[in-house]
N, C-alpha and C positions, 0 to 999 in steps of 0.2 A: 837810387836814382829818382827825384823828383817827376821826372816827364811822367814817367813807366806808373808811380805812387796816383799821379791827378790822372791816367787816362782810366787805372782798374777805378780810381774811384769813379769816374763820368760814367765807365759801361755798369758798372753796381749801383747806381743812382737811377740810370737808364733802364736797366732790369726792372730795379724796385716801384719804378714809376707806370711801367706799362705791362697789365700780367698776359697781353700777348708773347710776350716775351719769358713768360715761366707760365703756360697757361697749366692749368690740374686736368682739362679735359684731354683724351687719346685724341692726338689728330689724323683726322680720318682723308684725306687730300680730296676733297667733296666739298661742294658748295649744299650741302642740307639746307641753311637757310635762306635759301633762292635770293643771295644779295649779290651776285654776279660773279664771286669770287670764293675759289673754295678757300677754306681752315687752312690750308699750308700748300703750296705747289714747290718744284722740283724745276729749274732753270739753268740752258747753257748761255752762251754767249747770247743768243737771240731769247728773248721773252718767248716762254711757251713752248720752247723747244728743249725738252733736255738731252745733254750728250752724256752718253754714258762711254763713250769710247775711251782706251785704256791710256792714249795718250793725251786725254785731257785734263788741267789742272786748276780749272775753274767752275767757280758754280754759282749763281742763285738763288736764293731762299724767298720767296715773298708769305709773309704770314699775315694772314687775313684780320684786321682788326673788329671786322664783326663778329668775331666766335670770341671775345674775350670782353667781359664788361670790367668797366672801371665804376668803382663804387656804387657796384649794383645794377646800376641804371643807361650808364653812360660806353656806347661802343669803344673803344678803344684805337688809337690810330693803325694802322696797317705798315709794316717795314719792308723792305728788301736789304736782305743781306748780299752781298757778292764778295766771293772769295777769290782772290786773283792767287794763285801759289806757284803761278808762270815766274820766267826770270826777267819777262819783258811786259810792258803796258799791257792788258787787253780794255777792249772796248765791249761793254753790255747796252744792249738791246735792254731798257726796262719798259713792264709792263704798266700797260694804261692803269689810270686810276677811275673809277665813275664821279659823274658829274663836276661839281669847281673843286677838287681837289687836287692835286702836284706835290711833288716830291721834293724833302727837302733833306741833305745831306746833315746828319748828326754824329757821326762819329766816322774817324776811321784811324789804324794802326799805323798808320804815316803821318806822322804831324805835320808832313811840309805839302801835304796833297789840296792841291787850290782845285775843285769839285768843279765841275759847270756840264750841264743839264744841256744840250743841244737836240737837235732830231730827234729825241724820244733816246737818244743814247749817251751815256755815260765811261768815259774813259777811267780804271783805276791800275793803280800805279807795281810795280812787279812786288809780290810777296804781301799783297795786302790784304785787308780785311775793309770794308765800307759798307756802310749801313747808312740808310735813305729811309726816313719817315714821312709818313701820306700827313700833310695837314689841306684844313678850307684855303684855299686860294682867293684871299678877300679883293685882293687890287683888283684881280681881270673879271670877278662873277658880273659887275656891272654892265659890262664891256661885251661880256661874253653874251647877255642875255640879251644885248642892241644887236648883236649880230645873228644871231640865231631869229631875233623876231622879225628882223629884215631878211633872213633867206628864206624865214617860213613864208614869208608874205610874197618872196617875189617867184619861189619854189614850191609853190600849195601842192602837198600831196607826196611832194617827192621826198628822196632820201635826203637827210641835211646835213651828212659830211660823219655821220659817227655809225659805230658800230652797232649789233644786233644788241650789247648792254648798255648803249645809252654813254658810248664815254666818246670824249672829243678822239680828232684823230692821233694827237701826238700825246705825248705823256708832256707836263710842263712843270718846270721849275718853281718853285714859290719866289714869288719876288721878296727879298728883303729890307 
């Protein structure tokens, strides 16, 4: 089966390119290096929340790409995996990113699955697997830094719409 031959190659290409994805270090589910985000977290349908309940058939993985260098020097992008093994759609609650970065959908085990990023939530399709990479968000950082200097300027002092690590409120889409 052709399809089945180019997806193992795209996730074995995908592995080999990011060693978040085969890191050598034990992951410990701790942010040790105070970058906002632990080494690996545990996710049900909502971001942050995990279900362990016996009737549940879904889960999220988000693995932190700061605990994993590329070529020594360079952080690594950050994934979420979500496993849907329901018979029917579910929708995931994904976790913010810090500062201009946004999720971009890179693989999943349904070829006919069209991805789209709304409210900070992600619908995936019954019996799937989908994986979502953190990249910089270059189209909105310009955009993004006109508006945060006009709510600091017109909000001196006060809260400016993000959380205690500095990430906007919704999780966003990479534009492509």
């Amino acid at each position: 089966n052709t399809e089945l031959t180019e997806f193992v190659k795209a996730a074995a290409a995908l592995r080999a390119a990011h060693p978040v994805l085969h890191n050598p270090l034990m992951l410990k589910g701790t942010d040790y290096l105070s970058c906002g985000c632990p080494d690996y977290s545990v996710h049900g349908k909502s971001a942050w929340r995990r279900d362990d309940s016996p009737y549940n058939r879904s889960v999220g993985i988000l693995l932190g790409g700061a605990f994993a260098l590329k070529n020594r020097t360079e952080q690594d992008a950050s994934f979420y995996l979500m496993f849907n093994m329901y018979w029917e759609e579910q929708t995931f609650e994904i976790p913010l990113l810090p500062g201009n970065q946004c999720w971009k959908p890179v693989i999943a085990t349904d070829a006919d699955w069209k991805p789209e990023i709304k409210d900070n939530r992600i619908t995936v399709p019954p019996r799937t697997i989908a994986v979502l990479q953190s990249e910089e968000n270059h189209v909105t950082v310009k955009s993004k830094r006109k508006k945060e200097k006009a709510e600091s300027v017109s909000h001196a002092g006060e809260h400016m719409g993000h959380d205690v690590l500095g990430q906007s409120p919704r999780a966003e889409a990479c534009v492509l």
